[in-house]
Structure formats: structure tokens, C-alpha cells
C-alpha positions in Angstrom: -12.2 10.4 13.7 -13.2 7.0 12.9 -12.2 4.6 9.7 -15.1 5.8 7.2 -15.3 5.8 3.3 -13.0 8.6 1.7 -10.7 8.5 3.8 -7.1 9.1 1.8 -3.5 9.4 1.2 -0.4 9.4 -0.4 3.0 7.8 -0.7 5.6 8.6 -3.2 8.8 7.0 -4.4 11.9 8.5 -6.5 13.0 4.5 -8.2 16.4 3.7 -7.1 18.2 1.0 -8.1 17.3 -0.9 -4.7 13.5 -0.6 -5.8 14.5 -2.2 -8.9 12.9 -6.3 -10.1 16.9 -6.6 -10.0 17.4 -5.8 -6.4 14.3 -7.0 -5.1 15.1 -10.5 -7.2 11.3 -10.2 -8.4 12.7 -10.1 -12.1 15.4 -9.5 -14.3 14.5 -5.6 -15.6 16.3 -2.2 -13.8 12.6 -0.9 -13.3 10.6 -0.8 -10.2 9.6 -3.9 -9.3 6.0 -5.4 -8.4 6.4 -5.9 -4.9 7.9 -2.2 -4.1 4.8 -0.9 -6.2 2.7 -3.1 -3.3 4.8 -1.6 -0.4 3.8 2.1 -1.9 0.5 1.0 -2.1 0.3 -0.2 1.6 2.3 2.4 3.2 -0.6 5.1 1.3 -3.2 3.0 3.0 -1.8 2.7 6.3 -1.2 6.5 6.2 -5.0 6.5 5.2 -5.4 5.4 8.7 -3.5 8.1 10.7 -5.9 9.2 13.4 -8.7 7.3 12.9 -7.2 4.0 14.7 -7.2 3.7 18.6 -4.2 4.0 20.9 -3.6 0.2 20.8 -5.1 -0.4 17.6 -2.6 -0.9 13.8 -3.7 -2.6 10.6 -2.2 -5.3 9.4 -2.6 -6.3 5.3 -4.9 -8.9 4.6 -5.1 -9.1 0.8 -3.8 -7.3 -2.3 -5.1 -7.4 -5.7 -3.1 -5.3 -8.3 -3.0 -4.6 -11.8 1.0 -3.3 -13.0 0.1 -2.2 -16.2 3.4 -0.1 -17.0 7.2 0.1 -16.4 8.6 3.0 -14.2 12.5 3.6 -14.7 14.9 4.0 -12.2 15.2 8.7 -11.7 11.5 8.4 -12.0 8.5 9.8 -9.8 5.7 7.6 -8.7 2.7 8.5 -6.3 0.6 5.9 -4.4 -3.0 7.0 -3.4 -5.4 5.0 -1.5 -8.8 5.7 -0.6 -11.1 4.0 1.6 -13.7 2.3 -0.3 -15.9 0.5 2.3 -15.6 -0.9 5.6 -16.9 -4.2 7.1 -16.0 -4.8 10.7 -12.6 -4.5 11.3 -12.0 -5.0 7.2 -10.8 -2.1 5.7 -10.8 -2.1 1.9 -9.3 0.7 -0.3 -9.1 1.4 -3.8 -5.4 2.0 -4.7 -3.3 3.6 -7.9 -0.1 4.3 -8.9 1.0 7.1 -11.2 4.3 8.6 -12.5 4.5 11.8 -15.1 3.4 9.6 -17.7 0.1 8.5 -16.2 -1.2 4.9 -14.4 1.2 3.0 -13.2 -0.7 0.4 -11.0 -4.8 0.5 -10.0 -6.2 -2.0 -7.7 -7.6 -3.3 -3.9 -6.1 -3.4 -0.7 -7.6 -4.9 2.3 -6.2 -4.1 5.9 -8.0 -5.7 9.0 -7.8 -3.2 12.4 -6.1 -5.1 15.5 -5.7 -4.9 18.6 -1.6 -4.5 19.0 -1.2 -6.9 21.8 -3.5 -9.3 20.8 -2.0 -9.5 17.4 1.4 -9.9 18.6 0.4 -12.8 21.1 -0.7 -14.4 18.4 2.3 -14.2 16.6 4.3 -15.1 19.3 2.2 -18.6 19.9 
């Protein structure tokens, strides 16, 4: 199955206190932090990509553009979906959003670019 438009998934979180602004030192709050809500949203759109990636191929992010337009407590529920809006080449973009019992959470974009494993790391490696 290739990358196309629509394809989707999930990730969800129960907020600990190690997903906290505290614990992450991204702010001073016990609520889940910014940069956790990013990792949900990347980890839906990687598992967007289950099956539709080569044997030697990953995706790597590129970019992230998010709104966090409400606090989640610590004992709450929150679910990361990301959809595959368009793709360009190897640039994947998908639409992301972030809810929890009491509604949106986070919306935004997500870009991922598809790479070649070995490649990728030999470039990392220098």
C-alpha cells in the first residue's frame, strides 16, 4: 500500500506526572506539557505510515506546526490522530489533533520526509 491522502491513526496517552511541563522542564504547570503533545502527534503519524513504507525505508520529522489551545491534567485521557493530507515527493504532510473527554486539545501540521534507512544514518554518522 503506498503513502496516499487519508491515510490515518492514533496514539493515546493517560498524563503522568513524567508527561508533565514540570518533568519535561518545558514549564512550571503539573499538566501535559507541549513537547509530549508533539511526541503524540508524531508517534500517530508515524503509525499513519505502517505498511505503506518500504523494507529499508522510515520517516524522519521535518517540521511541526501546532496550536495547544487547552490544558490536560495529569489522570487524564488524550488521543492523537493524524491524517495524511498531501504528499509531495518524499514529504509527507498530515493534519494532526489532540483531544481529551473535554474536547480539542491540540490541532495542527506535521511534516515527515520518507528515507532511505542507511542513507539517512550515513549521513548522520558524517
Amino acid at each position: 500500500m503506498p503513502v496516499r491522502p487519508g491515510l490515518c491513526a492514533e496514539a493515546e496517552l493517560e498524563v503522568a506526572d513524567a508527561d508533565t511541563a514540570i518533568a519535561i522542564r518545558s514549564g512550571d504547570v503539573p499538566v501535559l506539557a507541549t513537547p509530549r503533545v508533539v511526541a503524540l502527534c508524531e508517534e500517530a503519524a508515524v503509525k499513519a505510515l505502517v505498511g505503506a513504507l518500504g523494507p529499508q525505508e522510515t520517516s524522519v520529522g521535518m517540521q511541526v506546526q501546532l496550536d495547544h489551545l487547552a490544558p490536560t491534567a495529569v489522570g487524564h485521557r488524550v488521543v492523537a490522530e493524524a491524517t495524511v493530507e498531501k504528499v509531495n515527493g518524499r514529504r509527507v504532510v498530515f493534519t494532526v489533533s489532540v483531544n481529551d473527554e473535554r474536547g480539542l486539545v491540540a490541532v495542527g501540521r506535521v511534516t515527515r520526509v520518507i528515507v532511505d534507512v542507511e542513507r539517512f544514518l550515513e549521513k548522520a554518522r558524517g
